[in-house]
N, C-alpha and C positions, 0 to 999 in steps of 0.2 A: 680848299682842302681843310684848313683849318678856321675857327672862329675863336677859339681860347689863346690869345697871344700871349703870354709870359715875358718879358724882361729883365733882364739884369740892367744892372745899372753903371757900375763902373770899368768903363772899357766897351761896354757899350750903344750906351745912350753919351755919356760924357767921358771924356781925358778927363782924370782924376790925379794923374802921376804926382803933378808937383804938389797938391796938396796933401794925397795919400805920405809921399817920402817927406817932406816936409813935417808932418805930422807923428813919422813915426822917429825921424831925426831928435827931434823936441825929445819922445818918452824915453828915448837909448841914452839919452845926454844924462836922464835924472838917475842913472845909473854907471854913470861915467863912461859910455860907450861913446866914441867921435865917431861919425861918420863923413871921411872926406870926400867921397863920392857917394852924390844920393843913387845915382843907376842900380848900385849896389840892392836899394832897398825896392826895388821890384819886385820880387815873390812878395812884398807885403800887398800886389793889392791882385784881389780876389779870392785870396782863402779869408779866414774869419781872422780874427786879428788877435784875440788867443792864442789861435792855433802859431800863427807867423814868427810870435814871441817864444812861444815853449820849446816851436821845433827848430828854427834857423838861430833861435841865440840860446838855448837852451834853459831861457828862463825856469823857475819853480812855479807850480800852478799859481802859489801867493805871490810871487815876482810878476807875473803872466799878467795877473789880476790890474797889478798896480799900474804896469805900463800901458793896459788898453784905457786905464782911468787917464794918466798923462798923457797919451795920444787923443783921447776927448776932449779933454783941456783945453791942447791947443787946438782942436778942430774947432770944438766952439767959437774959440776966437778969430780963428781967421783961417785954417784949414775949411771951412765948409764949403767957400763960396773960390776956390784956387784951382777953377778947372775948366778945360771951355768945351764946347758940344762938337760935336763930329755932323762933318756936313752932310746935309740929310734927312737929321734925325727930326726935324720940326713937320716935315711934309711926310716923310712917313708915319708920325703916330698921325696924322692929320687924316693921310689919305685909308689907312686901317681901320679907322673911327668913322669915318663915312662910307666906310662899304660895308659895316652893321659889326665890323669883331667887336671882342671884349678885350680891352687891354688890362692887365695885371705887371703889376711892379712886381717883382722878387730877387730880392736882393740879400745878399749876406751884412748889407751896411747897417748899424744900425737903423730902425724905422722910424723915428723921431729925424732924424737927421736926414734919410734919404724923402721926406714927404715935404722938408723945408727946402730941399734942393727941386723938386722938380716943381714945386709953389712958385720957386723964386724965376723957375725960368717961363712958367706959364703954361707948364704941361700936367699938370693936375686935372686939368678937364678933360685929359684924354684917357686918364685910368680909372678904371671903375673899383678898383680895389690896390691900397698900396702894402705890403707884408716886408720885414725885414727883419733883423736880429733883435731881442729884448735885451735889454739894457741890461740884468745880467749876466750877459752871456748865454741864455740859450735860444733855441731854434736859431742856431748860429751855421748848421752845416746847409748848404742849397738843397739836398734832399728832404730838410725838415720844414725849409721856408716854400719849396712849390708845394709839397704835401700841406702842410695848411694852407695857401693860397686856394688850390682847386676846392679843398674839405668848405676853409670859410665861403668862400663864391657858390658852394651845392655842383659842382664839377662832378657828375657821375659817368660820363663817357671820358674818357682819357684818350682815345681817338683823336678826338674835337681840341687838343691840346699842345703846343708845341711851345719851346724853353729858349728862347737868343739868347746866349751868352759867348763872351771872346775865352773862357777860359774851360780848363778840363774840367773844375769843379763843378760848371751850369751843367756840362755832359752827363759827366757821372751820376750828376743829383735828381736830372730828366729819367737816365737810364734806371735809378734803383727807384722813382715813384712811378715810372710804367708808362712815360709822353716821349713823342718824337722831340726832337733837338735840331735848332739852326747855329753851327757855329760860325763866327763872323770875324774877317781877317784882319780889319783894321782896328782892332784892340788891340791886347795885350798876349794873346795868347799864337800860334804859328799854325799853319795848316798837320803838320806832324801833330800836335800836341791834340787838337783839337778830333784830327780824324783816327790816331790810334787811342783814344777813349771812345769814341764810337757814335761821333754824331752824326746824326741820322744824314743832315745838309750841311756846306759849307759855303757861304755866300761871300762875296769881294765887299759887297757894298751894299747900299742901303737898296736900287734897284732889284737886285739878286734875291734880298730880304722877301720884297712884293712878288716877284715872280715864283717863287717855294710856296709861299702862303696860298697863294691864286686868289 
């Protein structure tokens, strides 16, 4: 049904949590914010991390700035590699890449960052193109990272096209660039969350994933 696979990344392909709260614990501290529960910093992972900062702590867009620079800080150092893969995910880019799709990375994480994480686990050979947030902050929303993903690939049918992500953000960002949507429940995101933004499929598992695709 489809051949243009799209991915997100955290939630997933990979558990990101303790690295994502972990990393964003680090930038609140340089502000004097404690957080004693990381659970707490969950809405930080899959919106853009800007955004997480302005809206849930109410940073200043120059405060905003500062603390996604502190949250890269500590990713750099040991945030990057603080997450582990969801069972599955290695035989399905596997089995997708040999039935002729084209895989594509789209991600909100930075792109530097999300090209060393899927290097490190061996899955680079599976994507023909990887897209994420530029390092100052823009093409930070998921409707501006699939729309350049399809634009850079020459994607002119959007039919041919569908978006995995666990979160409302991959939904809505599928729906305003015009591609169906698989949302996926062993992320982070709930079957409500996922089906009242309006994705197209909702899969359990990575099996579910190959049978939507065909």
């Amino acid at each position: 049904m489809y051949d243009i696979v799209l991915f997100d990344l955290d939630g997933t392909l990979i558990d990101s949590e303790r690295g994502i709260t972990n990393c964003a614990t680090y930038a609140l501290s340089k502000f004097g914010i404690r957080i004693d529960d990381p659970l707490t910093l969950r809405p930080f992972i899959g919106p853009p991390l800007f955004d997480s900062f302005s809206k849930t702590y109410g940073f200043s867009d120059e405060d905003a700035l500062k603390a996604v620079g502190y949250y890269r800080e500590h990713f750099e150092e040991k945030g990057i590699y603080e997450f582990t893969l969801y069972n599955g995910i290695g035989e399905l880019l596997a089995r997708l890449k040999s039935a002729g799709k084209t895989l594509i990375l789209a991600t909100s994480k930075y792109e530097l960052y999300a090209k060393q994480i899927i290097s490190h686990l061996g899955f680079d050979k599976y994507f023909s193109l990887s897209v994420g947030s530029c390092k100052d902050g823009s093409r930070a929303a998921k409707a501006e990272v699939i729309a350049y993903a399809l634009e850079t690939y020459g994607v002119t049918d959007y039919s041919r096209a569908v978006m995995i992500g666990d979160r409302k953000h991959d939904i809505i960002g599928a729906k305003q660039v015009g591609i169906d949507s698989i949302g996926v429940l062993y992320g982070f995101g709930s079957r409500e969350e996922l089906e009242s933004h309006g994705a197209t499929y909702v899969a359990r598992d990575t099996d579910e994933i190959l049978d939507i695709i065909g």
